[in-house]
C-alpha positions as CSV (number, residue, x, y, z in Angstrom):
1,X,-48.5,-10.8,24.6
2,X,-44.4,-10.7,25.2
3,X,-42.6,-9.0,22.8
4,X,-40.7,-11.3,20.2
5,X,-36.8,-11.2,21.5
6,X,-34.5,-9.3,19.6
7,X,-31.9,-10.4,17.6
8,X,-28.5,-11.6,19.2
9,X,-27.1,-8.7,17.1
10,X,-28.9,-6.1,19.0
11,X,-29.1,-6.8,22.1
12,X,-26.1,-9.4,23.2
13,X,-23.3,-7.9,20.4
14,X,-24.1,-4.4,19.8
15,X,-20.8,-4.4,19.1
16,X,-20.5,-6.6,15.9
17,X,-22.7,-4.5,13.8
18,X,-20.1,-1.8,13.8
19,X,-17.0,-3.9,13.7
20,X,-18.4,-4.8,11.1
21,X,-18.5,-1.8,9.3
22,X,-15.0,-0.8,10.6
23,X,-14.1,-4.3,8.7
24,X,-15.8,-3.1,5.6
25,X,-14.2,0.5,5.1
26,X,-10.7,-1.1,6.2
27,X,-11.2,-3.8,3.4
28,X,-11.9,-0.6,1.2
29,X,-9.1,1.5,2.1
30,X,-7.1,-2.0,1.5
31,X,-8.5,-2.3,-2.1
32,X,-7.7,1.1,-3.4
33,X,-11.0,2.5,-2.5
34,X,-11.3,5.3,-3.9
35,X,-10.0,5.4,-7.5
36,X,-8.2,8.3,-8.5
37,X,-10.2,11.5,-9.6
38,X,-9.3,14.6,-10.8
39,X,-8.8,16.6,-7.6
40,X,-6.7,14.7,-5.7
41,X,-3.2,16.3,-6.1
42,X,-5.4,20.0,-5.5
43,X,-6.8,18.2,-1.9
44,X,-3.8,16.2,-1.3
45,X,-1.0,18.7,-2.0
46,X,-1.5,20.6,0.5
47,X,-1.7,18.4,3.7
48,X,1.3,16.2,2.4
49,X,3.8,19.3,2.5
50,X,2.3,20.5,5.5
51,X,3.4,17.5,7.3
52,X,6.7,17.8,5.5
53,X,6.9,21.0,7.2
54,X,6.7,23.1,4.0
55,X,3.9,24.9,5.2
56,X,0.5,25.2,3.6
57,X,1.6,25.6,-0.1
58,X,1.1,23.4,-3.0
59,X,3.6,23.1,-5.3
60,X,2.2,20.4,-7.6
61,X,-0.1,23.7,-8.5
62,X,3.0,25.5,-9.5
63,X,1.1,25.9,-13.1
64,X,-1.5,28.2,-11.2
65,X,0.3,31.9,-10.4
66,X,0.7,32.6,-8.0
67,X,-1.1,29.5,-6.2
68,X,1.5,27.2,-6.2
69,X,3.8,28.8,-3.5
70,X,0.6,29.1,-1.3
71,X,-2.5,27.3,-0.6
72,X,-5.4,29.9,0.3
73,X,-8.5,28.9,-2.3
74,X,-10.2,26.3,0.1
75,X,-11.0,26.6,3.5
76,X,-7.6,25.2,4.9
77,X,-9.3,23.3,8.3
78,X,-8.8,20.0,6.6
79,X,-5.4,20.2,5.5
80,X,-4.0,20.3,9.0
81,X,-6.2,17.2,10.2
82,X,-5.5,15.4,6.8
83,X,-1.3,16.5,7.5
84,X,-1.5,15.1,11.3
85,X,-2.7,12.0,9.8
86,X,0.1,11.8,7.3
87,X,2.6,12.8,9.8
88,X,1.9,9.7,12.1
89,X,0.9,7.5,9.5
90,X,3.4,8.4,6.9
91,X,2.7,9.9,3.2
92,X,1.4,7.5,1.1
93,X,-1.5,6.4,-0.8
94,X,-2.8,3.8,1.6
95,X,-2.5,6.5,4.3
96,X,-4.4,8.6,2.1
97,X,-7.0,6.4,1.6
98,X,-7.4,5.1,4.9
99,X,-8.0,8.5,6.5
100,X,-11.2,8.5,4.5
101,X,-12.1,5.0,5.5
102,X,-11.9,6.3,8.6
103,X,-13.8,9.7,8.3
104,X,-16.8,7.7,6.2
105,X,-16.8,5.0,9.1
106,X,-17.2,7.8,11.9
107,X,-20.0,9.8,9.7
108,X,-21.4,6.0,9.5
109,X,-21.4,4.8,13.4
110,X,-22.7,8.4,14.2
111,X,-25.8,7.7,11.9
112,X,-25.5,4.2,13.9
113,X,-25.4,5.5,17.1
114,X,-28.4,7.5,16.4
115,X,-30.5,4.9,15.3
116,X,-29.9,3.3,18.5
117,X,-31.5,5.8,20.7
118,X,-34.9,4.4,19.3
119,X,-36.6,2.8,22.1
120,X,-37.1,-1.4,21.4
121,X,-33.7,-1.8,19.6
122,X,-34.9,-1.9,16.4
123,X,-33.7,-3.7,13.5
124,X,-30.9,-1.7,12.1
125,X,-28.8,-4.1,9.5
126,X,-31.0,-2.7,6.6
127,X,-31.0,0.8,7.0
128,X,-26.8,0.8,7.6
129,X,-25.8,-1.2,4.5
130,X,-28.2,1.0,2.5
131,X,-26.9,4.6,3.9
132,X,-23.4,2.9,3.7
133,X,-23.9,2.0,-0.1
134,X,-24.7,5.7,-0.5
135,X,-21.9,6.8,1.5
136,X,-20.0,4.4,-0.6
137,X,-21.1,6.1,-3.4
138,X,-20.4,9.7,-2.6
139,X,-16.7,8.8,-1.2
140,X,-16.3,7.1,-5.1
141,X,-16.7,10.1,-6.7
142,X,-15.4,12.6,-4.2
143,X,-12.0,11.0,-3.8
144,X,-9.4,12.9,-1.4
145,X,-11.5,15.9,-1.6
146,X,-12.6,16.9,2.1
147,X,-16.4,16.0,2.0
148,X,-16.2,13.1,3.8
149,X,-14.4,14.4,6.8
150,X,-16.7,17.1,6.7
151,X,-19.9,15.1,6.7
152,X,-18.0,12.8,10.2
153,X,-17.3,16.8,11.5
154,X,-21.2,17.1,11.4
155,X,-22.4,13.7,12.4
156,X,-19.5,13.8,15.3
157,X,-21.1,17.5,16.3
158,X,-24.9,16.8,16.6
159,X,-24.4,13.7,18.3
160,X,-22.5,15.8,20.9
161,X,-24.8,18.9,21.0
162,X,-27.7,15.8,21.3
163,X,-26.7,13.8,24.0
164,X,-26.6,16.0,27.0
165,X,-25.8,13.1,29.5
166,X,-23.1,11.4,27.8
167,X,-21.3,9.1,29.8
168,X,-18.7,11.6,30.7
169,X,-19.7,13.7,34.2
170,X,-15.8,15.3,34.5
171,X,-15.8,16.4,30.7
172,X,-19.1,17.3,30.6
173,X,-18.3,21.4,30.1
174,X,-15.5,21.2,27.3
175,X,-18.2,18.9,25.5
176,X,-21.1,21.3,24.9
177,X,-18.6,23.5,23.6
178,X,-17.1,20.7,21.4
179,X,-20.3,20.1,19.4
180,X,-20.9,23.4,17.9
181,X,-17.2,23.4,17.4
182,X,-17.5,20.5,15.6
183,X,-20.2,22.0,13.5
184,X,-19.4,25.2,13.0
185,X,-16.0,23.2,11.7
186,X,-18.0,21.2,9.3
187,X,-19.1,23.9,7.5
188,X,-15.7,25.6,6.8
189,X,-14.6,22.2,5.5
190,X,-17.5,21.9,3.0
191,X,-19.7,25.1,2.6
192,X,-22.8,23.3,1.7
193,X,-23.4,22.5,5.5
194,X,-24.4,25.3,6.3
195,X,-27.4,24.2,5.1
196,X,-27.5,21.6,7.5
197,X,-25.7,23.2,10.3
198,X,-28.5,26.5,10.2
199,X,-31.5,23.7,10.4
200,X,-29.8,22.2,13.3
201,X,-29.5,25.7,14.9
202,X,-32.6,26.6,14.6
203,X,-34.6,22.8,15.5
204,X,-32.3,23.0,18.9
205,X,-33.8,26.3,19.4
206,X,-36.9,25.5,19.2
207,X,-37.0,22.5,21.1
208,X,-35.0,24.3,23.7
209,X,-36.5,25.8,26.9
210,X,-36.7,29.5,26.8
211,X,-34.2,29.4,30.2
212,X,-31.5,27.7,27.8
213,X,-31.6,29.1,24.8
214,X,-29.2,32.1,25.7
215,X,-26.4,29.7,26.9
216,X,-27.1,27.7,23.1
217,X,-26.3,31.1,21.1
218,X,-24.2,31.8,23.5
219,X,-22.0,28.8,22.9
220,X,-22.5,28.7,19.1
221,X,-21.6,32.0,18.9
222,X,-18.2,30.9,20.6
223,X,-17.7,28.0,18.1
224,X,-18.0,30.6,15.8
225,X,-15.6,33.0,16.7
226,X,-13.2,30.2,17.3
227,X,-13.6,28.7,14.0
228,X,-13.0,31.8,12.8
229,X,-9.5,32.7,14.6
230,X,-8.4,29.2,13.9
231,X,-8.8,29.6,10.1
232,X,-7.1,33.1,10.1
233,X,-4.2,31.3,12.1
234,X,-4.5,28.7,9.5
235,X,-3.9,30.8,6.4
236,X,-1.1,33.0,8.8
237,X,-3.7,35.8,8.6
238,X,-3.6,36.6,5.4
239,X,-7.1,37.6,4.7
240,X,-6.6,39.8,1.7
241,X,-4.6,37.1,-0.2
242,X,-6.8,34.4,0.8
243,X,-9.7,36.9,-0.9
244,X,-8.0,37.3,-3.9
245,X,-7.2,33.7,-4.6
246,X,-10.9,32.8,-3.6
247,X,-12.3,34.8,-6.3
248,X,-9.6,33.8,-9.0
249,X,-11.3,30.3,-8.2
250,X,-14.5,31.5,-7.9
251,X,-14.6,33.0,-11.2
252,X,-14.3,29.2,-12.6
253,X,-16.9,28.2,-10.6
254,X,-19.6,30.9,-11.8
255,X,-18.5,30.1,-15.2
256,X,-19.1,26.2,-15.0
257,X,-22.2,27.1,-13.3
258,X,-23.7,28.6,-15.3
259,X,-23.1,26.2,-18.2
260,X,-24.3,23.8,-15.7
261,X,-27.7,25.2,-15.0
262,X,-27.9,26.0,-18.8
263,X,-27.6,22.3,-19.6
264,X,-29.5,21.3,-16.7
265,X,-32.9,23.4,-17.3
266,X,-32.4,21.4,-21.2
267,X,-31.7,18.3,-20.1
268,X,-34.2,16.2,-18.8
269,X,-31.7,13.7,-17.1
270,X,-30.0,16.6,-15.2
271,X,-33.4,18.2,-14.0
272,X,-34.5,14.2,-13.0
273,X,-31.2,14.6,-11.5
274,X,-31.8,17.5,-9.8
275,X,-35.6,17.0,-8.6
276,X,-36.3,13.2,-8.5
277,X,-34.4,12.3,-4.9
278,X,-36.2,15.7,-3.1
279,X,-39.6,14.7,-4.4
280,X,-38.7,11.1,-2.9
281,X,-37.7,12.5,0.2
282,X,-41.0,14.6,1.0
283,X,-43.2,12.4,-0.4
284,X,-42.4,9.4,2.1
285,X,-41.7,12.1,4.9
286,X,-45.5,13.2,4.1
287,X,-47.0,9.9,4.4
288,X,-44.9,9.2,7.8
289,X,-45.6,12.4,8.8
290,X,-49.5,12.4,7.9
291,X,-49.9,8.9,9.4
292,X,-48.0,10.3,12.7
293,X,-50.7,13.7,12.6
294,X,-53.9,10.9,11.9
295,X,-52.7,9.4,15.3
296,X,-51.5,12.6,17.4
297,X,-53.6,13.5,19.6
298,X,-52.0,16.3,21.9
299,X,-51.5,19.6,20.5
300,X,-48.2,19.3,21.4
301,X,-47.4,16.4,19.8
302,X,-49.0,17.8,16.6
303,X,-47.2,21.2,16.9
304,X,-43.9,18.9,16.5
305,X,-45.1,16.5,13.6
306,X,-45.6,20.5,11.5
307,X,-42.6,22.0,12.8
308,X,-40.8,18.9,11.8
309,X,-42.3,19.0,8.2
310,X,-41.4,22.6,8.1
311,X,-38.2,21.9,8.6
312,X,-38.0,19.0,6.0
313,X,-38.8,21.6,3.2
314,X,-37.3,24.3,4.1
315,X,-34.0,21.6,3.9
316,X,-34.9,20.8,0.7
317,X,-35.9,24.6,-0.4
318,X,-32.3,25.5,1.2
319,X,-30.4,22.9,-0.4
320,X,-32.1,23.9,-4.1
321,X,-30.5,27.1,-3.4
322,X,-27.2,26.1,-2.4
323,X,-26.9,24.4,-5.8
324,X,-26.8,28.5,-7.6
325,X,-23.6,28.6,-5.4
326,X,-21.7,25.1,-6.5
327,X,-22.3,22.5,-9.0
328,X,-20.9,19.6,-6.3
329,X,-23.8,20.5,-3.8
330,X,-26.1,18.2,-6.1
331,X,-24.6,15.1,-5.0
332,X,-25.0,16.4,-1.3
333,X,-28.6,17.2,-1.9
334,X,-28.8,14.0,-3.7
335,X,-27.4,12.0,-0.6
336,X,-29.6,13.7,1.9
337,X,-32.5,12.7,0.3
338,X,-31.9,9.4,-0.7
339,X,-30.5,8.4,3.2
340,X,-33.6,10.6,4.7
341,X,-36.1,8.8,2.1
342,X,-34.3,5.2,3.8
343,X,-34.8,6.9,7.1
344,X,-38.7,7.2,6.8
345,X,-38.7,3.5,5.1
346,X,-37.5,3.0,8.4
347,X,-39.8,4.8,10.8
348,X,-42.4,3.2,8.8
349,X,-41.6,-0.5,9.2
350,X,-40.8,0.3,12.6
351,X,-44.5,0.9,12.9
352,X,-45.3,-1.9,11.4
353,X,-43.9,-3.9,13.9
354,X,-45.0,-1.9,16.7
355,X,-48.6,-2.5,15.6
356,X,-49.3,1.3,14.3
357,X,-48.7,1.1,11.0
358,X,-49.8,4.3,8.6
359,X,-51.5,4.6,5.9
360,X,-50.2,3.8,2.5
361,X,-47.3,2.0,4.4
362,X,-46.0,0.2,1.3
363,X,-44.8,4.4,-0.2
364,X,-41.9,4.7,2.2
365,X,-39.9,1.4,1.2
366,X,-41.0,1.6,-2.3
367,X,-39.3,5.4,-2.2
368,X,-36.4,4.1,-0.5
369,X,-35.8,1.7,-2.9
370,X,-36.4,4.1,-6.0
371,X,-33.8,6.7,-4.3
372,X,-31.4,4.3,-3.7
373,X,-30.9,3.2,-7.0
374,X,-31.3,5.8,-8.5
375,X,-28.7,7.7,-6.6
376,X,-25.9,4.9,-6.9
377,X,-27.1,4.9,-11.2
378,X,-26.2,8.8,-11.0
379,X,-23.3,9.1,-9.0
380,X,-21.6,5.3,-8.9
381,X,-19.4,6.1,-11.6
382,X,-16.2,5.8,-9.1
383,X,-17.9,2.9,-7.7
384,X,-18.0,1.2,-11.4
385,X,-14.3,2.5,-11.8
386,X,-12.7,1.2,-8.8
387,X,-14.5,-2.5,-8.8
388,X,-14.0,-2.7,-12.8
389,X,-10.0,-1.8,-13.6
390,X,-7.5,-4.0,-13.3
391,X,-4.7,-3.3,-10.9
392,X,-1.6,-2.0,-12.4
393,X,1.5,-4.1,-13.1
394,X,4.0,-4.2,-10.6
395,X,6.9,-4.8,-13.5
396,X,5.4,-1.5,-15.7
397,X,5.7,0.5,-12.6
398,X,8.8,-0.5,-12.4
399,X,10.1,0.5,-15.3
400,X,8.4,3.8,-15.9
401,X,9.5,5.0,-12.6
402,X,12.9,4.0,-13.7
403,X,13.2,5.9,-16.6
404,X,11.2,8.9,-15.0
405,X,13.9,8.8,-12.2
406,X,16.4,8.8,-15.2
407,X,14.7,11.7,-17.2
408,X,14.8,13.7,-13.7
409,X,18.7,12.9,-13.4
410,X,19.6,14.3,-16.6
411,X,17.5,17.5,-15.9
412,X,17.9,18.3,-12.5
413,X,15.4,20.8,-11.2
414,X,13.3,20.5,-14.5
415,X,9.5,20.1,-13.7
416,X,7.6,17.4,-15.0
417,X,4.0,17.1,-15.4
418,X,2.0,14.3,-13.8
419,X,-1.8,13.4,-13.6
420,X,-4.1,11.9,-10.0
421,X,-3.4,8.2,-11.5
422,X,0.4,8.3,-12.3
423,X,1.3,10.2,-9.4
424,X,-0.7,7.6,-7.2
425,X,0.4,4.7,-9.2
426,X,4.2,5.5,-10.0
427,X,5.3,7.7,-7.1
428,X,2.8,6.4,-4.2
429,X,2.2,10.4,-3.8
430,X,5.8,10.5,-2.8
431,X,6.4,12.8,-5.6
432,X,10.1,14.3,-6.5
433,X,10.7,18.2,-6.4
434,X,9.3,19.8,-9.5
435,X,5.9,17.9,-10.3
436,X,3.4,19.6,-11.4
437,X,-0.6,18.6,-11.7
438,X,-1.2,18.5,-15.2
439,X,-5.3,18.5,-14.3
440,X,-5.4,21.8,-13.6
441,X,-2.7,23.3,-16.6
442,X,-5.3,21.8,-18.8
443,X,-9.0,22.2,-17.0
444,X,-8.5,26.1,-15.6
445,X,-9.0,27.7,-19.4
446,X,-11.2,30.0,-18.2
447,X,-10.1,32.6,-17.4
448,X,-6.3,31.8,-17.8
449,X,-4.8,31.6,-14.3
450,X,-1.2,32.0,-14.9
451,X,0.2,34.8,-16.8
452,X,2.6,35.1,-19.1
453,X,3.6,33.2,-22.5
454,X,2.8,29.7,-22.2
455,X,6.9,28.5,-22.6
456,X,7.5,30.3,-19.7
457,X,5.3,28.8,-17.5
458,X,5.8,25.5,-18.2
459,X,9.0,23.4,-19.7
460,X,8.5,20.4,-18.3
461,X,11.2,17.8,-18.6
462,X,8.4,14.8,-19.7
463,X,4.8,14.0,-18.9
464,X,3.6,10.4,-17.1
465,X,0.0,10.3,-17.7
466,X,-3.0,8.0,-17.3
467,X,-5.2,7.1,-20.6
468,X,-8.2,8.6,-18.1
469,X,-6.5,12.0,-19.0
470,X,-7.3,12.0,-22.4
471,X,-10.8,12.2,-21.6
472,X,-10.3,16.2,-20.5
473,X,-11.1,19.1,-22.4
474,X,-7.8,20.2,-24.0
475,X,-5.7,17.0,-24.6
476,X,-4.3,17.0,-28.3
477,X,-7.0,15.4,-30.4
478,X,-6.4,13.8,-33.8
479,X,-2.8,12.6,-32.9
480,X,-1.8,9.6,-34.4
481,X,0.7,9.6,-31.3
482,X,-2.1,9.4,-29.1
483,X,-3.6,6.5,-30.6
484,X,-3.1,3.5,-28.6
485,X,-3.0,5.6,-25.2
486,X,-6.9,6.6,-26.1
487,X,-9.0,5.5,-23.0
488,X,-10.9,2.4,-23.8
489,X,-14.7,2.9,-22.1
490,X,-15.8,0.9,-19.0
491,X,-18.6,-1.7,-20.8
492,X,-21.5,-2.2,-18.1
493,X,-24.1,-4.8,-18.9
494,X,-23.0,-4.4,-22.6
495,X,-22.9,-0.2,-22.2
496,X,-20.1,2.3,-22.4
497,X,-20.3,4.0,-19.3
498,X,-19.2,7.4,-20.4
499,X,-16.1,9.2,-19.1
500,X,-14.5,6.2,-17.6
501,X,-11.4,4.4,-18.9
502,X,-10.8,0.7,-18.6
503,X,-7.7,0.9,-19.3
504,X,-6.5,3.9,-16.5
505,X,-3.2,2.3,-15.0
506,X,-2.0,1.8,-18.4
507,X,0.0,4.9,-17.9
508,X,2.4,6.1,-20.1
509,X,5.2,8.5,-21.6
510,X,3.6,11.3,-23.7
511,X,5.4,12.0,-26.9
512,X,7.4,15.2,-27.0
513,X,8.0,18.1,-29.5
514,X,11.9,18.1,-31.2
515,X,12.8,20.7,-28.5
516,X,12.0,18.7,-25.8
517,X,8.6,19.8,-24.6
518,X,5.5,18.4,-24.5
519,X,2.7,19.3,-27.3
C-alpha cells in the first residue's frame, strides 16, 4: 500500500511554512510586541550608547554608584550584537523590538529545521504554532532582556555542530568551529544554558566515535577560550571591576532568592509552578520511550533509548538546580519542558501514522496539551498585557514630551527620572542627557547600591512615569496625589489579573515637593 501524499506544504513549499513564521514575528515586532517590562532600560542602555560610541556604560543607571559610568554586571556579549543592530538600523523602539522578532524567529526555524530531518516529512504545522505560542510567551515576559538571542545562539549552534555535511564544502572548517562558538556564546548570554550546552557536550560525546572525540574537546575547548578573550576584550579587561560589580548584583539576587524559595516551598501554586511542567515532560518522554524499548530489539538500539532517558532527567535534575542560582531560570525550565512534552506528542503521533503506535498513545498529546496551557496561564502575563492595552495617544505624547522638553530647557543638565513605558512611549528610547531609570532607584533596596545621602544622588528635575510603576515596592502609598494615576488591573474573563495595569500609557507628571524634587 502507497503511502498517502504529503501535504503541498511539505513537500512542494517548504518554504511557506517559515515565511510564515517570519510574517508572524514581523507582524509582532510591528504591533509593539513585547510590552514594556521592568528591565528594559538595564538591557537596552547599554547597546544603545555603544552604538552611539559611548562605549559600554549605562547612564540611565546613573542612580546605581558606580554602575552608571560602566556596564560590567551582565555578561556584555549581547550588547555588542544588540549595538550593531542599532547602529544599521537606527535607535529606536521598533528597532528594538524587531531585533527580537528576529532572534525568536531564528531560535524558531532552527527548531523547524530540525524537525525536518525526520525521515517522511512529517506533519509539522502543529508542533510550530504550539512551541511558537510558548516562545511567544517567554519573549512577553522577558522583554529586551537577552534570553531570546541567547536561546537563537544555542539553536543556531547545535544545528551547526549537528549537521556535519551542510551544504557548504569550501566553509566546511570555520563551521565546526562556529558551532561550539555559537554555544559556548549562548551560555555567556544567559547562564542557565549551561545546562543545556553541558547535556549537548556530553550526548555528542557519547555518540561520537572514539577516533573523533579528541578533535570535539579539542574544538570546544577553543570556543571556550575564545569566548573567554572576547568577553575580557568586551569589558576592556577589567576583570576585577567586572567582579566587584557582579557581586554588588549578586547580593540582590541571593536575597530575592531566598524569599523566593521561602514562598515557593509555602505556596502551593509556586511548587505546581515549579514541578508540574518536569513531571509532564518525563512522564510522556517515559511512555515514548518505554513504547520505543517494548519494540527495540538490538542492544544497540536499546543502549540509546537508556542513554537518552538518562539524559532527559539528568536535564531536568540539572535545571532544578539551576533554579538555587536565579529565580528567572524557572521560566526556562518551564519552556523546556512544556516544548519537549509537545515534542514527544509529536514522536508519538508520528507513530501513529507510521503504523507503530505505543502504548498508552493518548498520554503524550494529553500532556502536551496540559503543559501548554498551563505554561502560557503561568507566564502569559506580557502576552495579556500587550494584546489588552490600548495604544497611547498620539496628541498626549505630544504634549508631555513638550513640556518635558520645556522642564529640561529651564534646567539644563538636571536629570530627570523616567520608567521602561515613558521612555518607550515619550522619547522612542531616544532619551535626552540626564535620564535616569527610575526602576532600579526604587527596586535595588537591598542592600542600598549608591552611597551617600539620598539628595545627593538624586535631584531630578521632574519624573514622567507610567501608572504600571505604581505597582513597585516603594512608590508613595496613601497619596491623595497619586490617586487618579493608580494602575487600574487588567480584567480577564471577569478577573483582575494581578500586577498588570490597563491603563499603562496613561503616563504622567508626578507631583513634586515645594523645593522642586520629587517625593
Amino acid at each position: 500500500m502507497s503511502a498517502s501524499p504529503a501535504l503541498p506544504t511539505e513537500r512542494k513549499r517548504p518554504w511557506l511554512l517559515p515565511a510564515f513564521l517570519l510574517a508572524g514575528w514581523i507582524a509582532l515586532a510591528l504591533s509593539g510586541f513585547p510590552a514594556p517590562t521592568i528591565d528594559d532600560l538595564f538591557y537596552a542602555g547599554p547597546a544603545v550608547h555603544l552604538a552611539a560610541g559611548e562605549g559600554l556604560v549605562n547612564p540611565w543607571l546613573g542612580v546605581l554608584d558606580p554602575v552608571g559610568h560602566r556596564f560590567l554586571v551582565y555578561p556584555p556579549l549581547y550588547f555588542p550584537l544588540l549595538a550593531g543592530w542599532l547602529k544599521g538600523f537606527g535607535v529606536g523602539t521598533l528597532s528594538l523590538l524587531a531585533f527580537q522578532a528576529c532572534a525568536a524567529f531564528l531560535a524558531a526555524i532552527v527548531g523547524l529545521a530540525f524537525l525536518r530531518r525526520i525521515e517522511g516529512r512529517p506533519p509539522l504545522l502543529w508542533p510550530c504554532l504550539a512551541g511558537n505560542l510558548l516562545l511567544a510567551t517567554l519573549v512577553a515576559l522577558s522583554g529586551l532582556r537577552p534570553d531570546v538571542c541567547a536561546l537563537a545562539l544555542f539553536a543556531l549552534g547545535a544545528w551547526i555542530e549537528t549537521e556535519a555535511a551542510l551544504p557548504f564544502p569550501r566553509f566546511r572548517i570555520p563551521l565546526r568551529f562556529l558551532g561550539p562558538l555559537l554555544l559556548v556564546a549562548s551560555v555567556q548570554t544567559l547562564p542557565f544554558l549551561v545546562v543545556w550546552a553541558s547535556l549537548f557536550f556530553l550526548w555528542r560525546f557519547l555518540t561520537t566515535p572514539d577516533g573523533g572525540r579528541g578533535d570535539l574537546i579539542a574544538r570546544f575547548g577553543l570556543a571556550f577560550t575564545l569566548n573567554v578573550f572576547l568577553f575580557l576584550w568586551a569589558i576592556g579587561f577589567r576583570l576585577p571591576a567586572f567582579l566587584h560589580d557582579l557581586a554588588v548584583c549578586q547580593a540582590n539576587h541571593s536575597f530575592a532568592n531566598r524569599a523566593f524559595y521561602a514562598d515557593t516551598w509555602h505556596s502551593p501554586a509556586y511548587l505546581l509552578r515549579t514541578l508540574l511542567l518536569p513531571l509532564c515532560f518525563l512522564g510522556s518522554g517515559a511512555v515514548v520511550l518505554g513504547g520505543k524499548w517494548r519494540r527495540a530489539v538490538a542492544k544497540k538500539e536499546r543502549r540509546a533509548l537508556a542513554r537518552t532517558a538518562s539524559l532527559l532527567v539528568l536535564l531536568v535534575v540539572l535545571s532544578l538546580v539551576f533554579l538555587t542560582r536565579s529565580v528567572s531560570s524557572v521560566r526556562f525550565l518551564g519552556l523546556q519542558c512544556a516544548a519537549g512534552t509537545v515534542l514527544f506528542a509529536w514522536i508519538a503521533a508520528l507513530g501513529l501514522r507510521e503504523g507503530k503506535a505505543i502504548p498508552a498513545r493518548w498520554i503524550p498529546p494529553a500532556l502536551a496539551v496540559v503543559a501548554v496551557l498551563f505554561f502560557v496561564v503561568s507566564y502569559g502575563r506580557g502576552l495579556v498585557e500587550w494584546a489588552s492595552v490600548a495604544r497611547p495617544d498620539a496628541g498626549e505624547i505630544a504634549r508631555l514630551r513638550t513640556e518635558a522638553d520645556a522642564r529640561l530647557a529651564q534646567a539644563p543638565g538636571a536629570p530627570f527620572l523616567v520608567d521602561p513605558v515613558s521612555a518607550r512611549v515619550i522619547f522612542d528610547f531616544r532619551l535626552p542627557s540626564g535620564a535616569r531609570d527610575a526602576t532600579w532607584e526604587i527596586v535595588w533596596t537591598h542592600p542600598p547600591l549608591a552611597p551617600g545621602p539620598e539628595s545627593e544622588r538624586i535631584a531630578p528635575a521632574f519624573a514622567l512615569f507610567s501608572p504600571q510603576k505604581t505597582l513597585y515596592a516603594g512608590f508613595p502609598d496613601g497619596d491623595r496625589r497619586y490617586a487618579p494615576h493608580l494602575a487600574v488591573p487588567i480584567q480577564l474573563f471577569g478577573r483582575e489579573i494581578p500586577r498588570t495595569a490597563a491603563n499603562r500609557n496613561a503616563i504622567f507628571f508626578v507631583p513634586t515637593k515645594p523645593d522642586g524634587s520629587v517625593w
